[in-house]
N, C-alpha and C positions, 0 to 999 in steps of 0.2 A: 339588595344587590341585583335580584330580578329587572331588569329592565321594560319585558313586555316586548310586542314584537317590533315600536317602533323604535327610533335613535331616541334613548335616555340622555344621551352625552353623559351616563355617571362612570364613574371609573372605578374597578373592582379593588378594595383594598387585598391586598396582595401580605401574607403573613410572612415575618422574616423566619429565621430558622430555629430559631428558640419558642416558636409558635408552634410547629412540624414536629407531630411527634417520628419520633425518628429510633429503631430500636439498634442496640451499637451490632449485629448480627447481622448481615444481607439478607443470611436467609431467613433470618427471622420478620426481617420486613416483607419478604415476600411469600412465604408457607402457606399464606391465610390464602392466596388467591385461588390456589387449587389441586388438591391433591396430588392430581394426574397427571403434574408436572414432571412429577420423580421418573413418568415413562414417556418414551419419545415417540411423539406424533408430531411431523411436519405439518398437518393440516387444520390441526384441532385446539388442544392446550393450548401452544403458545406459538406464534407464528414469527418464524424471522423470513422479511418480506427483500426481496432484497431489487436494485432501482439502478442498478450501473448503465443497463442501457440504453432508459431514457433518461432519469434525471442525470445521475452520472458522464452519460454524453453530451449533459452541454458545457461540462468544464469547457473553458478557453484553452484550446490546442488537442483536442481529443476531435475524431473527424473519424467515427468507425464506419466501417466498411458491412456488410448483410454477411458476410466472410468471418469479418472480426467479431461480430454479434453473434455469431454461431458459435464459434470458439468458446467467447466469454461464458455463453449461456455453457456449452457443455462443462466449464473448471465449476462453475456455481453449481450445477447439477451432482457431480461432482463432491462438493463441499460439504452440501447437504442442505441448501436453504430450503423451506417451504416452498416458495413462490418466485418468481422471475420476473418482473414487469419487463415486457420485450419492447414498448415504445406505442405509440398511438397511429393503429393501423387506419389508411384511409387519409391521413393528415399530411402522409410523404412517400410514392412507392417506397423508398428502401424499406420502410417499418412495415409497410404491406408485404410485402416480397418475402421480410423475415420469418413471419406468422406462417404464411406458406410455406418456405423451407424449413423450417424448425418440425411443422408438424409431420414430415416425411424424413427427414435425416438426423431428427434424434429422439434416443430411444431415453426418456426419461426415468431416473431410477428412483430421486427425491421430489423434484420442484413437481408444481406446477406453473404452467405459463399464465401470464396476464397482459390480459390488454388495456391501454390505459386509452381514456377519452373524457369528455364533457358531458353534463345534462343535458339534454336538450335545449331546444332555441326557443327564447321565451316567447308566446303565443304560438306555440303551435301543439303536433303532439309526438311523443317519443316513437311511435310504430312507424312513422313518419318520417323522421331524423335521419338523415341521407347519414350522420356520423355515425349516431347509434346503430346503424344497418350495418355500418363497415366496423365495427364493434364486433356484431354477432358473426358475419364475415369469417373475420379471422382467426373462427373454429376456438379460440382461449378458454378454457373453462372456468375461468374465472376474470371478472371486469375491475378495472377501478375507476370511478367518475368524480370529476375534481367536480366540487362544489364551493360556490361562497357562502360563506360564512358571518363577513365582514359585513353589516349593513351598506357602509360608505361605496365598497367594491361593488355592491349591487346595484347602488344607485348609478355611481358615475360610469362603474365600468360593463354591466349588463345593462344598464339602461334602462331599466325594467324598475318591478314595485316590488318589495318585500315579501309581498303574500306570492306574487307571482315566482320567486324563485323555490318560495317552500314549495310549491306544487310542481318546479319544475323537477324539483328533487325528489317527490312523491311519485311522479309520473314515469320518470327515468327508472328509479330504480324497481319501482315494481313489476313493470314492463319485460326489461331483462330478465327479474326474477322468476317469473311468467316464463319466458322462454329457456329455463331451464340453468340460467347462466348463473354464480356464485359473484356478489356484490360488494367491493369494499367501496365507500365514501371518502376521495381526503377533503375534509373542509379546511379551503386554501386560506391564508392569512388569520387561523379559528384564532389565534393568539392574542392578536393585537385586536380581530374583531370582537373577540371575548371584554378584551379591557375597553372597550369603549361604550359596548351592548350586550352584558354579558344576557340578558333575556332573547335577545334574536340569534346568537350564534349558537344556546342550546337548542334554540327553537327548531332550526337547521340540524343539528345532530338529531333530536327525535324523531323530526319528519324522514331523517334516512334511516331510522331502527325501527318505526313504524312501517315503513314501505314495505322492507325486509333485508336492511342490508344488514349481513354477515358482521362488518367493521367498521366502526367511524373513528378516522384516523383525523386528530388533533393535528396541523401542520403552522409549526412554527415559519412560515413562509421565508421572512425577514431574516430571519436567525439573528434576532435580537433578544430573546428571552434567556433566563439565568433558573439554574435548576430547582429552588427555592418556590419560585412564582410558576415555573413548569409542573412543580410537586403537585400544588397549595391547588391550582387553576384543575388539572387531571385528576385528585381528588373530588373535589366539587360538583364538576361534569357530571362523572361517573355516577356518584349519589344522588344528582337531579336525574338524573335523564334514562339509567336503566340499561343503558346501550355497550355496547362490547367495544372499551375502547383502545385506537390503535395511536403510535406517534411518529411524526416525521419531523425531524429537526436538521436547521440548518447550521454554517459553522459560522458564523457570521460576530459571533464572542467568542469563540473559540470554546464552546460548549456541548457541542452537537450531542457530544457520546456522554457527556455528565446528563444531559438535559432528554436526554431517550433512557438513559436508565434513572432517573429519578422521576417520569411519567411509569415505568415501570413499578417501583416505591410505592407509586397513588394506586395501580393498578391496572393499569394498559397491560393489556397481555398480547402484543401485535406491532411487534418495531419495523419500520424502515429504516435502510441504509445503503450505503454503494460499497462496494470492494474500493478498499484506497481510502476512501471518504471525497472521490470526485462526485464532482458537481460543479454547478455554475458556483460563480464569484470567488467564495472559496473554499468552497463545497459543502457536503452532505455528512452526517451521522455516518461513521467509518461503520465497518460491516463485522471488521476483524478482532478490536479492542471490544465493541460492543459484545460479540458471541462470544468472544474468552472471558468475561467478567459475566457474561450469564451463568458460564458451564463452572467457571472455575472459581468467582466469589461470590454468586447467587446459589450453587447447587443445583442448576437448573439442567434438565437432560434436553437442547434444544438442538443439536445434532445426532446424525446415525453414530452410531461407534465408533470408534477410531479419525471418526472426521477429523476433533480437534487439531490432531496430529499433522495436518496436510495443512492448516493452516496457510505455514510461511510458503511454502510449495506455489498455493495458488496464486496467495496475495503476489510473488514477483512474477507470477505468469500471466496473470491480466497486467499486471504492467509492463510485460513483454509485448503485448498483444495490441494496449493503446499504446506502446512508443514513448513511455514518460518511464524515468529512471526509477526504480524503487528510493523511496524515501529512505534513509539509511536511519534513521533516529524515529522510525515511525512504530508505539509500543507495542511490544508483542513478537512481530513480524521482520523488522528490521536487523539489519544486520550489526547495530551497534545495543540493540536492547539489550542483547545481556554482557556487554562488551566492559571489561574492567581494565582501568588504566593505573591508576593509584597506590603504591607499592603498601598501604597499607588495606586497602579491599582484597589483595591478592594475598596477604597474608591471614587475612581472616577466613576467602575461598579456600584456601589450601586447609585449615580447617575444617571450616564446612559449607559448602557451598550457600545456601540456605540464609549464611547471614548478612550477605547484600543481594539477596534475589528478593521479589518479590513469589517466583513458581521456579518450576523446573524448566529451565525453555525446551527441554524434549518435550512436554505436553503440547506445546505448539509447532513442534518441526523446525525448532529454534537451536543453537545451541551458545557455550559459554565460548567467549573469545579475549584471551590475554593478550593486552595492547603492550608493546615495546616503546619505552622512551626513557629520558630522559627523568621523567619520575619512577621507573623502573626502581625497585628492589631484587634481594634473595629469590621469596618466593615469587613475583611475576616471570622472573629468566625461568624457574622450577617449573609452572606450572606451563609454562609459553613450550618448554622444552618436551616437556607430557605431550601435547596438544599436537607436536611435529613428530612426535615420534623419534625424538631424540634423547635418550637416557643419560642426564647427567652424572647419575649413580651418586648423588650427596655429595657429591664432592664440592668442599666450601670454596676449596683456592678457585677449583674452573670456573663457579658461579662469579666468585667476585670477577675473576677477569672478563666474564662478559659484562656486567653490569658498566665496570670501568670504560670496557671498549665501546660499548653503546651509547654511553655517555657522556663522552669523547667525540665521537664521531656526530652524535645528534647536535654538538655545538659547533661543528663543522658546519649543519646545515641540513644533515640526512634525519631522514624521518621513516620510522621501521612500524608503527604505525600500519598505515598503509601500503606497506612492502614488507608483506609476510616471506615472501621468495626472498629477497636479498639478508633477510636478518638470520633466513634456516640456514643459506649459507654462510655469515659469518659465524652462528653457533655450531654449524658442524668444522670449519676452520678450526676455531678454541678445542672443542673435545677431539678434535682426530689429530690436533697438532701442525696440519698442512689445510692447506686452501685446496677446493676440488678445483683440478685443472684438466680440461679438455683438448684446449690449444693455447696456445703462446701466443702472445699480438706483439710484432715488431713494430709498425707504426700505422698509422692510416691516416689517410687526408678527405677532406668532401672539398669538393669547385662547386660555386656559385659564379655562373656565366651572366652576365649581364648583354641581351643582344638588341642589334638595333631596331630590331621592332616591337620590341616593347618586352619580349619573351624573355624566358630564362631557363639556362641549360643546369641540370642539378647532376655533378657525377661523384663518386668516390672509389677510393681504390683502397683496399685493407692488403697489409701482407701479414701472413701467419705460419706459425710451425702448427703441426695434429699430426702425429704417429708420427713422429722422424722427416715428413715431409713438409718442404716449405712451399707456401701458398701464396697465390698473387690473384688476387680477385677486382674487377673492375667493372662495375655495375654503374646504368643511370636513376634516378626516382625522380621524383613528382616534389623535391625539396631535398636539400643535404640529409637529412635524417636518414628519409626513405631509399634516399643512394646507399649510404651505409647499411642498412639493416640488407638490403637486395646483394650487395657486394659481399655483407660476412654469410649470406645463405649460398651466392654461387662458389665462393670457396670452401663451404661445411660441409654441403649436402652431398658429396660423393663420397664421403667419409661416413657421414653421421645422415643417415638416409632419413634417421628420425627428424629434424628439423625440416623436414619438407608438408609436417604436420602443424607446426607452430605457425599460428597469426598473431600480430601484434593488434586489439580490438580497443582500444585505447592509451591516446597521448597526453598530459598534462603537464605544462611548464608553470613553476611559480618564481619571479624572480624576489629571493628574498633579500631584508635589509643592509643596504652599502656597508660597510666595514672600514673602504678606504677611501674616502672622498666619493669619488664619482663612480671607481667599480662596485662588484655588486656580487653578489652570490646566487647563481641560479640554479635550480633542485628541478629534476625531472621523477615523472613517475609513469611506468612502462604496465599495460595490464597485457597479458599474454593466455593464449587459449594451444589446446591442443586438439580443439575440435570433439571432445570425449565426455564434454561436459563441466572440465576441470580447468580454473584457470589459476594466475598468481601474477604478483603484483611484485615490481622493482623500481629500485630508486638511486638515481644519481646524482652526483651534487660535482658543480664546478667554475669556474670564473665565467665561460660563458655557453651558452646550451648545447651546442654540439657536442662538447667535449661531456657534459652532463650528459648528454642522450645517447652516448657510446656507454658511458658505464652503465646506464640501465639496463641497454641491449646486450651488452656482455652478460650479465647476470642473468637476463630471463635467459639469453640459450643458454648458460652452463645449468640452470636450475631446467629448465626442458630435460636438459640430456639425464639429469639428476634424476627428474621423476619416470624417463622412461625407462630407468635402470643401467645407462650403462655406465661403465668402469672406466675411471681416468683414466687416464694415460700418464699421469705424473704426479 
């Protein structure tokens, strides 16, 4: 299998998984590796490395700021990772600028920072490397230096000889080590340069555990490898070569997080990952599913205490931070992981939670959420009803008539689902026997003005009763919608001073399937904040969207006024 240090062209047989011994215990496959695992040290045992904001920022659409990179780094710090890779100072001021302000405006409790860069340039010498300098520069106490790995990448793409890159990997990192600085290696492409020279890409791993690096991190470059061959290849290494190994995987088969913990399996005690699992193409080893299957189905202590818990917290807050939506189905963290829809999972929760969970999603800052529909039973209205803080008190006949009315009205069109607000008001309707009413709507209209320049004038005018008085509001917006919602707040808010705290922070129209030839059913869905942290979601359904996006807007303000406590009026 050895190849030697030149291009063998042999290619490593690769054992399938009835080859791999494999014990049915996680932590039994990994106890062996080391005691000291059971105590938490971010810098020692077991390293979670974590890469948001270099690798991470080259997702497509991600563009952070030395601002936003601040931020990120403090949630991570935060979290509890080991390490932070902050970007390769020298190679762009913002990644320089970073190093600088991070080491003056934050006060690190867990991480340490890292600077990422290159070996040196081949013929010459590392004390020397105008990069390497801007390396030590950037004060990081810890480095990481992409190295090749791959014969081929040596050849075509350093240009250089084979022996010449071992030495530049020899020269680099001892250099650093020399000047006081802590050394991780990723050897870039080791994967696929492994299967084609598995002798030159250990060659490469030695010559950086000889020099003195700290960790040689295996990277699946390509993210094309499969956990099996990840196992089989990170065992191997490890027992040729002696070296502390680390893995970076990419998502490229949609593997990332199977194929970083089953290098774990072999014996990598040193994972990369991004928060999210951004990355270029289509990203990186997620940071989040990886550390919950450490802590929670390996045994492994590789956060401070209570971290686990902050989990979900962080994960939507660096994605508040680069501007990309939270993944709603993303496991662990997402807001649909422990979400049950199914009126027979909801009768089994109502038993015991435990027997469609995989964990507690409190251990992650998660928690359980009963979805409303149309496959609704008994127990999901029960336990949906819990959840809102609405006591149905067992009563069979109430439950049945919600189930009926919801599922009645969802072949209407409406979807409760995603309109937790508009379904707590139909089931407090059902138990208190009346609908909560604020105000009365006589009628309303919106004008769409067509002018001759090209413009358009958007007004509406709502007339309404609230306490005995009747209301005439006439508002313009930026589209009928927003005429309307502008029109029922300047006739509310002298009354109901609380709606001058409500934003509507998202709109969504779906037009669903014709019914009668060529009309059609359109379903609106209203997401409403009150600035406090707390938002809620509504939903209207009607032949065509305005009429749809008034009953949304009805519902978010009678549920505003609902959550800010005050008392109908009828």
């Amino acid at each position: 299998m050895d190849g030697g240090a030149g291009h063998s062209g042999t290619k490593t047989e690769i054992p399938n998984r009835s080859q791999i011994s494999m014990s049915s215990s996680p932590s039994e496959r990994t106890g062996e590796l080391d005691a000291s695992h059971d105590a938490f040290d971010a810098h020692d045992a077991f390293h979670v490395f974590d890469t948001t904001l270099r690798d991470g920022a080259q997702r497509e659409g991600i563009n952070l700021t030395v601002a936003d990179k601040l931020t990120i780094a403090r949630h991570l710090d935060d979290f509890g990772v080991g390490f932070i890779e902050g970007g390769w100072p020298g190679a762009n001021p913002r990644d320089t600028e970073f190093f600088a302000r991070a080491q003056d405006e934050i006060d690190f409790k867990h991480a340490q920072m890292v600077a990422f860069g290159a070996t040196r340039r081949a013929g010459g010498k590392a004390s020397e490397d105008p990069q390497v300098k801007a390396l030590l520069d950037s004060g990081a106490p810890v480095i990481t230096l992409v190295a090749k790995s791959h014969d081929r990448h040596v050849e075509l793409a350093l240009r250089t000889t084979l022996d010449e890159n071992l030495e530049m990997v020899r020269d680099t990192v001892s250099y650093l080590v020399a000047q006081g600085r802590r050394v991780f290696v990723d050897c870039e492409h080791f994967f696929d340069g492994y299967r084609a020279n598995p002798g030159y890409a250990k060659a490469v791993v030695r010559a950086a555990h000889e020099a003195g690096a700290s960790v040689v991190v295996l990277c699946d470059t390509n993210g094309g490898m499969l956990p099996a061959q990840v196992q089989a290849i990170t065992h191997t290494v490890l027992d040729d070569t002696g070296a502390r190994l680390g893995i970076h995987a990419q998502d490229d088969t949609g593997c990332a997080v199977a194929n970083t913990l089953a290098a774990v399996d072999a014996g990598a005690t040193h994972v990369q990952c991004t928060a999210n699992g951004y990355g270029e193409r289509v990203g990186n080893s997620n940071l989040f599913p990886v550390v919950a299957a450490l802590e929670l189905k390996y045994g492994k202590k590789v956060l401070p205490e209570g971290a686990l818990r902050e989990m979900t917290r962080i994960s939507h807050a660096i994605a508040e931070v680069v501007n990309l939506t939270p993944s709603t189905h993303q496991p662990y963290v997402g807001v649909s992981a422990f979400a049950h829809k199914a009126g027979l999972h909801a009768s089994a929760i109502k038993v015991d939670p435990d027997l469609y969970q995989h964990i507690d999603p409190e251990l992650v800052g998660n928690r359980i959420r009963m979805l409303v529909s149309d496959m609704a039973g008994r127990a999901s209205i029960e336990l949906k009803g819990k959840e809102l803080g609405v006591d149905l008190g067992g009563d069979r006949e109430l439950v049945g008539r919600v189930v009926a009315r919801v599922k009645e009205r969802e072949l209407q069109g409406y979807t409760y689902e995603a309109a937790d607000a508009s379904f707590e008001l139909l089931l407090r309707e059902e138990a208190e026997g009346r609908a909560r009413r604020y105000f009365r709507v006589e009628s309303w209209r919106a004008i769409v003005e067509d002018r001759p320049d090209g413009t358009h004038a958007n007004e509406a005018t709502v007339k309404l009763w609230a306490k005995g008085e009747r209301i005439v509001a006439t508002a313009e917006g930026n589209g009928p919608v927003n005429a309307l919602d502008r029109a029922l707040r300047v006739g509310l808010e002298r009354i109901y001073p609380q709606l001058a705290k409500l934003e509507l922070v998202d709109y969504k129209v779906r037009i669903l399937e014709g019914k009668h030839g060529t009309s059609s059913t359109t379903r609106v869905l209203i997401s409403t904040t009150d600035g406090s942290g707390g938002g809620w979601s509504t939903v209207g359904v009607a032949e065509n969207v305005i009429a749809a996006s008034w009953g949304a807007l009805e519902d978010a303000y009678t549920y505003g006024l609902l959550r800010a406590g005050v008392e109908p009026v009828e």
